[in-house]
ROMARBA-235112 format. One record per atom (N, C-alpha, C): residue in one letter; x, y, z. Coordinates in steps of 0.02 Angstrom, whole numbers, plus 50000, padded with zeros to 5 digits. Each point is the difference from the previous one (the first is absolute). Layout:
N
aXYZ/...
END
This chain:
331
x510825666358524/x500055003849938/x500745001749988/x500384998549930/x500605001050005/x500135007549987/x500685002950014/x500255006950020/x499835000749896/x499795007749989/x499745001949929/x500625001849986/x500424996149942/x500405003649947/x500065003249966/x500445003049978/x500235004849952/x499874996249910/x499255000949954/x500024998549934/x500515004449955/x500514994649992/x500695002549954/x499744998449899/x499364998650004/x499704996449948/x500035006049944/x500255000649925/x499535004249975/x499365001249983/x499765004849995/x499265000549984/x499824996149939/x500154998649943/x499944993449962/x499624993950027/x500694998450034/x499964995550049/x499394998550050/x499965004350044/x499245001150022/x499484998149981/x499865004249919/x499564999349972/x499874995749975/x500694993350006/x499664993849972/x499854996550040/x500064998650056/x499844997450062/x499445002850017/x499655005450012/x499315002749975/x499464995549984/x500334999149893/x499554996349972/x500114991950022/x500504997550022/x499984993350029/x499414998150035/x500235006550051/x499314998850065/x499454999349980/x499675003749952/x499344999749972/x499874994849966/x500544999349955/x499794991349969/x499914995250064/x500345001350048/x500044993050040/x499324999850048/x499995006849991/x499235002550050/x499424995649993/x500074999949914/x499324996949989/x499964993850008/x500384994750024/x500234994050010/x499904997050071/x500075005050036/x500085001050090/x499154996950010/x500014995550052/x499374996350026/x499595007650058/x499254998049967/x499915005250041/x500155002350073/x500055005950018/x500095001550074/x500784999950020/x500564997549949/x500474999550010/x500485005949949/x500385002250028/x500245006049977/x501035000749994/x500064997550042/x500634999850022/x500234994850039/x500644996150010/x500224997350058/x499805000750053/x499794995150038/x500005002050080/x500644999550041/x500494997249967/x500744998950033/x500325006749992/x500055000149905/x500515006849989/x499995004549971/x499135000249975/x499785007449968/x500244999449933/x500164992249981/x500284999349931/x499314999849946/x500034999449947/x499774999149936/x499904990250024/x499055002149975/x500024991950009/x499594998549916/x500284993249975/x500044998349915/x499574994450011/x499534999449925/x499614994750005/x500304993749924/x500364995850046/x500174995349923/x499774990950017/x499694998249933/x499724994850009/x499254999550060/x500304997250020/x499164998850076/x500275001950085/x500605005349990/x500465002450059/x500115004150006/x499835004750068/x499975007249988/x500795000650066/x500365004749961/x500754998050047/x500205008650019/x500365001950030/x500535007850018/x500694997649955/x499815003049941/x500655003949983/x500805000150017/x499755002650067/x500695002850038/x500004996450040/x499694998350050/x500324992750045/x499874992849983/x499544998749953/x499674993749973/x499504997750050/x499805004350038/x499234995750046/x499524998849959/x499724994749988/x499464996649971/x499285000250042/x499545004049995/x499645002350025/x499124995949987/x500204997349915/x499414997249962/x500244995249983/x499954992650011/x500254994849939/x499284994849990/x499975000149944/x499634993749955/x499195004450003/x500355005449966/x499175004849972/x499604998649961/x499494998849997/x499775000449918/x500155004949958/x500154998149932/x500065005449945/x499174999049970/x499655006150001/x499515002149946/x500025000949942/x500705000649989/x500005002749927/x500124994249945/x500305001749955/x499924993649935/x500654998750016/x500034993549969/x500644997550007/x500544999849935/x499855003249944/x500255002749951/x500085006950005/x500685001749969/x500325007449997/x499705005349937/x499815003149992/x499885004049926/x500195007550022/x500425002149927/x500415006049986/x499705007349976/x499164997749966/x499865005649972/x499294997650004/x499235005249995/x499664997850020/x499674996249912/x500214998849957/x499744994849977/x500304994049998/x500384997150032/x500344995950036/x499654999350038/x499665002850056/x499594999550050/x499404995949995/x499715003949932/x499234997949986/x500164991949964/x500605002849969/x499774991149966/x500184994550049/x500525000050049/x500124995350058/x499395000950043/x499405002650018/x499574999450031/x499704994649989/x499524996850056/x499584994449994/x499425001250025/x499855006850025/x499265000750025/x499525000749959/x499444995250025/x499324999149957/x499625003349977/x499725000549959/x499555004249974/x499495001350059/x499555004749986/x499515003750070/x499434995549994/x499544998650052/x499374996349999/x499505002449972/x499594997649987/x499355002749935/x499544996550002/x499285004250003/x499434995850023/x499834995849910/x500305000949958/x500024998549930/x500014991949991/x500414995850060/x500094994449983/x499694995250066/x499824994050000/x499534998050050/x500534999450068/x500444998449999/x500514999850046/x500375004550002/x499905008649989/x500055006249992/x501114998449982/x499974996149982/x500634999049948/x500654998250075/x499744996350030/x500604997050037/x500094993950008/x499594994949969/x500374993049977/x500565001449944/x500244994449998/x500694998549945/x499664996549950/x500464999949946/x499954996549953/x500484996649959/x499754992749983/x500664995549970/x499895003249933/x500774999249990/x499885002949899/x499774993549960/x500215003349957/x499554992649944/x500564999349969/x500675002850003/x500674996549967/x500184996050043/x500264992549959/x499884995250009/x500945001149994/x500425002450046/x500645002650016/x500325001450083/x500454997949986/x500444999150074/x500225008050013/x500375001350048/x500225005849997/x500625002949961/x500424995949956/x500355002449972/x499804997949932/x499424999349977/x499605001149932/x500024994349987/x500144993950017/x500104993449976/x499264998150011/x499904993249932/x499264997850017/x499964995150041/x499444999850038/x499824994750052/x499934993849952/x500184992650046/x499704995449994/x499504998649992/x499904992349973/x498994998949986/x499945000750074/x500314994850040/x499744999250054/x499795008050061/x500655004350003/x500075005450007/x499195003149991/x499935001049918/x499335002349971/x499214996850043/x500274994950010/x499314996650009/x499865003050078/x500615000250032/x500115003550100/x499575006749977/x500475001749971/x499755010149995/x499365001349971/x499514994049958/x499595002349989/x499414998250043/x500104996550032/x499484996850074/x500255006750043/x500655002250010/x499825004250050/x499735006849972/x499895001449931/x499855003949983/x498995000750008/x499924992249999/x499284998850018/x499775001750054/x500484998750060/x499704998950042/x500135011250050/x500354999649961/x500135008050006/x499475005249988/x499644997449949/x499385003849963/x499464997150046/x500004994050039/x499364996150030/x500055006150086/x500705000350021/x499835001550060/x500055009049983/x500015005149940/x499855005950011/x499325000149998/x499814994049974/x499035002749994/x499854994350050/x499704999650069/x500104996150031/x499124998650017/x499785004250000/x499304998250006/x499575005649960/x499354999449989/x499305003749973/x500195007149979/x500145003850046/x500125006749994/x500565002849980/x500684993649996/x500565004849954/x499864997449920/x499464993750000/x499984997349924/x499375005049958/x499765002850042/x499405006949986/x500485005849990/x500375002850036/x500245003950014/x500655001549912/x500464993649993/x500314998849937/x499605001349946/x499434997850020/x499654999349920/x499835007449982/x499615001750043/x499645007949995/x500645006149993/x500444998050036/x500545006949967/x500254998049953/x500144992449979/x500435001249914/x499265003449967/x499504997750011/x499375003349938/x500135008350012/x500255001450053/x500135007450009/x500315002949969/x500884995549996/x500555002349975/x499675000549918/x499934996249955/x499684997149946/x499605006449968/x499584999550048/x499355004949978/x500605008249971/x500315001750084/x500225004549984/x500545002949957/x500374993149970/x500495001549963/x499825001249941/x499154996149965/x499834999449950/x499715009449972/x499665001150055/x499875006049999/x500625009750013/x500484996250043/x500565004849986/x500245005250060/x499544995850064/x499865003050061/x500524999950049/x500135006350034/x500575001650019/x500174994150085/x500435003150037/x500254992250036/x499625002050070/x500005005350004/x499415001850056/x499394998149991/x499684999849959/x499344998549976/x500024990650010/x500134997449999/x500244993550007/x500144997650071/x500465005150024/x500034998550091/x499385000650024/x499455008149995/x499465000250015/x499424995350004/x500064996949938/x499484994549966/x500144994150055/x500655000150009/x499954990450044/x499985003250075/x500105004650032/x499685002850045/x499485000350024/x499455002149947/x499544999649982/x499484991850001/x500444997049955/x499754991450012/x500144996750065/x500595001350027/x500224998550048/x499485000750073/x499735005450009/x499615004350038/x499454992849998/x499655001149936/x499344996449980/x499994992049999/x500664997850011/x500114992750039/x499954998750078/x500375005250008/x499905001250086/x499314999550019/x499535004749997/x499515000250013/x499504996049968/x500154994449973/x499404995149983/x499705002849933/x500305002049962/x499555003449941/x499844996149935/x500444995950000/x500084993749917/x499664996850012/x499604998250040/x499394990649995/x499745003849951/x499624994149964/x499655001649932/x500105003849963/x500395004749974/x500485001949948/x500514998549995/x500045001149928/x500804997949976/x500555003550018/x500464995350007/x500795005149996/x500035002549964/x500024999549929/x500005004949934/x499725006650010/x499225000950022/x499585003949973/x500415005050083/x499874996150055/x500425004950049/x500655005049983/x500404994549964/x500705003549988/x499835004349964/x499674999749938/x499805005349946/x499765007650046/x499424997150043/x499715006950039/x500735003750033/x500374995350056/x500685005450020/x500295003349961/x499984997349943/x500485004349970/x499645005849960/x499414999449968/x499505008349983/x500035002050076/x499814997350062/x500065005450042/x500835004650028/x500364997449988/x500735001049982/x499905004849951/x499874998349940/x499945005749961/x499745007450007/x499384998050019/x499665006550037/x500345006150052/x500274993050053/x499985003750051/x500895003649951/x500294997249957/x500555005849985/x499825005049951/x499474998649973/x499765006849948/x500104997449927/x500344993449979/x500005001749952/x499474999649940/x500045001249949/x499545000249954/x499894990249953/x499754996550039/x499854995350002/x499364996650003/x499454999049948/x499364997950030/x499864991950012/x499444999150041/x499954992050017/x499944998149900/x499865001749960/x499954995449932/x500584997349976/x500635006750031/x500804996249967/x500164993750057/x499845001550066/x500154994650045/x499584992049984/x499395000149966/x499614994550004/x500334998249928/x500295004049941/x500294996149951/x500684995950006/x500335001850056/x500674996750002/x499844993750067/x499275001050023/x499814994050067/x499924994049949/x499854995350059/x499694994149986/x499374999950023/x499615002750020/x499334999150006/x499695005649977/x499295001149973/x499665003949961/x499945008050058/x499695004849959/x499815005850020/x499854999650049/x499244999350004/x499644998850052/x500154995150076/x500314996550001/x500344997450053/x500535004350013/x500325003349978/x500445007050010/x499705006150037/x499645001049977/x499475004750030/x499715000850060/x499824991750005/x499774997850074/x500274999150061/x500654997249957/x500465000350043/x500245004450028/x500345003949961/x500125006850019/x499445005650039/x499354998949988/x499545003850063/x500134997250058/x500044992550013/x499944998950050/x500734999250046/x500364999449946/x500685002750055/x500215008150022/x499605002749966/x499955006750040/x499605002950028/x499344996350011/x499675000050052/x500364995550064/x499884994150014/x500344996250042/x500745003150048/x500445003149947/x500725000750033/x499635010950010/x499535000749955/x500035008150036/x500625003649949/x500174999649958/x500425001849956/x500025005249995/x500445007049998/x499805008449974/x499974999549933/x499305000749961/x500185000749955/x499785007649958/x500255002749963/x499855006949965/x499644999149935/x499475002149996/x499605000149914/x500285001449950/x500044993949960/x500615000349956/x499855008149933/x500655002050002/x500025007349958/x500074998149929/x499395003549963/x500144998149907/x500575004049989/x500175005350046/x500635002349970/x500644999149997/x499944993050051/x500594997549994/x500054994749936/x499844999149974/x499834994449937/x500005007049929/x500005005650022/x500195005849928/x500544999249973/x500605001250039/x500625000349953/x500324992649980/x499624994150021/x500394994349982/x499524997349908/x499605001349995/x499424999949936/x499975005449952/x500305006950051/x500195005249934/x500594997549959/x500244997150054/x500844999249974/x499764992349947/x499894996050026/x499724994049949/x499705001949922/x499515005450007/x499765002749939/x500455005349976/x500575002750029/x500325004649971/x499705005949990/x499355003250019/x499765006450007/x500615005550014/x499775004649963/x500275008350019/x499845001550067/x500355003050006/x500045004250088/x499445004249994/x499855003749939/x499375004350014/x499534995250025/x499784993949955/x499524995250017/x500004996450054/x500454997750023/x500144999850092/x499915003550026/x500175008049990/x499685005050053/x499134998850014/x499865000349922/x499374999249984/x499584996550068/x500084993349989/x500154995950024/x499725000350091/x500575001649985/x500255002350091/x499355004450039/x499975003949954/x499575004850005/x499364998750020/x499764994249951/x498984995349988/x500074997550073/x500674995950020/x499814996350059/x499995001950056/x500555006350021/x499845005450059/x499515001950006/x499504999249921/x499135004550025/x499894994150015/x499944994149969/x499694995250014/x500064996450062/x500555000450040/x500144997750074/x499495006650045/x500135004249987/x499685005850049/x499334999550010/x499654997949946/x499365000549982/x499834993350023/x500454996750018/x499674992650035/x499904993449949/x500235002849926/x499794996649960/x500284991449980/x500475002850050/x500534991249997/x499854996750048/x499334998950039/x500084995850079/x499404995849973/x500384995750012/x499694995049975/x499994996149928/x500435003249959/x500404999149948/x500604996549975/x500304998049960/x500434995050002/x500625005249963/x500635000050025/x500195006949995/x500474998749961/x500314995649943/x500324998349960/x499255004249944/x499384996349977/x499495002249969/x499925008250002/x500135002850045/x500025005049998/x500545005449984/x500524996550015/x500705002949954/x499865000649941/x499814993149972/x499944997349928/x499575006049970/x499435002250029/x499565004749972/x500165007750013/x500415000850022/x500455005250030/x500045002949921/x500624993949988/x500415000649958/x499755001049919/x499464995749998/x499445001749944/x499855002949980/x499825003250062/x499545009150004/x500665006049962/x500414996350057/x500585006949980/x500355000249933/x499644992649980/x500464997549913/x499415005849946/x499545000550014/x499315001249968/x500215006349996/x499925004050072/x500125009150010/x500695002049944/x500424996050007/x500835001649956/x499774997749938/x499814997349988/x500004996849932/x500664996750006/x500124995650032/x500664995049997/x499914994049966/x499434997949949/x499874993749964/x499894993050029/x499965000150077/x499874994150035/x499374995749966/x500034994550007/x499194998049977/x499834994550084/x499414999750027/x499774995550048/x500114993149993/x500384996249924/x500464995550002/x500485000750043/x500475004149970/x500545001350017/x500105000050095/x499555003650038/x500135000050060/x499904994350020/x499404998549983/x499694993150040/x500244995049992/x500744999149949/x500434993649976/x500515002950063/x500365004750007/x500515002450035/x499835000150070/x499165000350020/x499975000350081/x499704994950012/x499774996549962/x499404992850016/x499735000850011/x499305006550011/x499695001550010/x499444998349938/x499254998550017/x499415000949933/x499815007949982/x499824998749930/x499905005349979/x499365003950029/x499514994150023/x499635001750019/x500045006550080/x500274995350035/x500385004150062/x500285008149973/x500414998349943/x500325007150002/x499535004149963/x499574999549958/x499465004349991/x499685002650054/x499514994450041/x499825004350059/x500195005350059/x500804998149987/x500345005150046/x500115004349950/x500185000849965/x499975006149934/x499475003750001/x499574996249994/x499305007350012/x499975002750076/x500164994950031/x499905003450074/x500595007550021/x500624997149972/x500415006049996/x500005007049964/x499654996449940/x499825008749955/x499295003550025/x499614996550010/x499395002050035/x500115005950067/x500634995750050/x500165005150047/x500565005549973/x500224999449941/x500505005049970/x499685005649976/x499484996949967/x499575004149939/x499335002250014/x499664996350020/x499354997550035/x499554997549941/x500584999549936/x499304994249971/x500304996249971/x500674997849996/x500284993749969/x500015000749941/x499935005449943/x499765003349937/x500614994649973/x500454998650012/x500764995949946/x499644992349987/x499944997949971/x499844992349963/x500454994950014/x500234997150003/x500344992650010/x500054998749949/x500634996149979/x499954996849916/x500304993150023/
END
């Protein structure tokens, strides 16, 4: 250990040698702290970790982790980045194959040759042949674009979409598609997707934007939530209130209204087994009738798709338990 001198340094001074150390700190390979020769300051430049003060080379030919481009500010940062987007059960190869572009361009924007064209578009074939390589990624492609599709048409958020091919995903694993369609499957993940997030969504808007009819929707969907054991919650007419008040433009009194028929009407048991869009619809009827808000049973049953027939019967069923005799008429 050499004899301790006298620091003739000013405190300035010090203090910048201080912050040196700390910058250099963070640079230092772990476990290493200082010289083992001279207690010097050891610097990390290029792939060589060296002393400062005597030049002992302690590290040579390191790996660098870091990028090999410099940036000054952090949007500089973000745009010199090259890391990939995150994986996602959304796409059949949860988004880590590549893809050739379809500009038919070199890298400094110039156009390719015929011949050029004719290379890049075989390997562009044969690029698409080996991401779908057998049965289950060419099942797998098909059923989440009908996912993506379905859900864009309808307006469904990006979680609801992850859920859904989760969901399909699950029901490939376990042997669930012989004899049904991919269509009518994909359609079911994604109402059960819907469900399981709450929103105000019934299987009639999902079977209008499918490719296969209602009833294969239906079926489907029982039996993928029987089979996989699904949690599912009895769907609430009151979640389907404020998206149909708002469609018909009702007064807030008449939404309270509203609000009001179906809290008796859930308590009383009167929605189980009920189709709970139909019962909004008649909610809303009822509560158009009590206000005198001018609704007519056109009017709803164009705005919820619901029959008139349907919303009558829940109409008496609601004033009956309001009133106990349904005394208001229907027009």
């Amino acid at each position: 250990m050499p004899p301790t001198q006298t620091d003739t340094r000013t405190t300035s001074e010090r203090a910048d040698d201080r912050t040196t150390d700390d910058q250099v700190s963070a640079t230092k390979p772990e476990g290493e702290t200082i010289c083992p020769e001279c207690d010097g300051n050891l610097v990390t430049r290029a792939a060589q970790v060296h002393c400062e003060d005597c030049g002992l080379v302690l590290e040579e030919g390191r790996i660098d982790h870091g990028p090999e481009w410099r940036a000054f500010d952090a949007a500089e940062k973000d745009e010199k980045s090259r890391v990939g987007a995150p994986t996602t059960n959304t796409m059949h190869d949860r988004g880590l194959s590549t893809n050739i572009g379809w500009q038919n361009k070199d890298a400094y924007g110039r156009a390719l040759s015929s011949r050029k064209r004719q290379q890049i578009q075989r390997l562009r074939t044969w690029n698409e042949r080996f991401r779908t390589r057998d049965a289950t990624d060419r099942n797998l492609k098909q059923a989440l674009g009908e996912i993506d599709r379905m859900a864009s048409a309808l307006g469904l958020p990006e979680n609801v979409r992850e859920t859904a091919s989760v969901i399909y995903r699950r029901a490939l694993e376990e042997d669930l598609l012989p004899g049904r369609s991919i269509e009518g499957m994909a359609t079911a993940a994604l109402y059960a997707a819907v469900r399981q997030a709450g929103l105000p969504r019934s299987i009639d808007e999902l079977a209008t934007v499918s490719r296969v009819p209602y009833l294969e929707v239906a079926r489907s969907y029982r039996y993928l939530v029987r089979e996989l054991d699904l949690p599912m919650a009895p769907p609430d007419p009151l979640e389907y209130l404020p998206r149909y008040a708002s469609l018909l433009e009702i007064s807030n009194e008449t939404e309270r209204q509203a609000h009001s028929l179906l809290e008796d009407g859930i308590d009383a048991g009167l929605h189980s087994g009920k189709h709970p869009v139909g019962l909004a619809a008649a909610a809303i009827y009822a509560a158009n009738r009590l206000t005198d808000a001018g609704l007519t049973q056109d009017d709803v049953s164009a705005a919820t798709d619901i029959s008139k027939v349907t919303i009558r019967n829940r109409y008496q069923e609601l004033l009956e338990l309001q009133a106990g005799d349904g005394s208001v008429e229907p027009n």
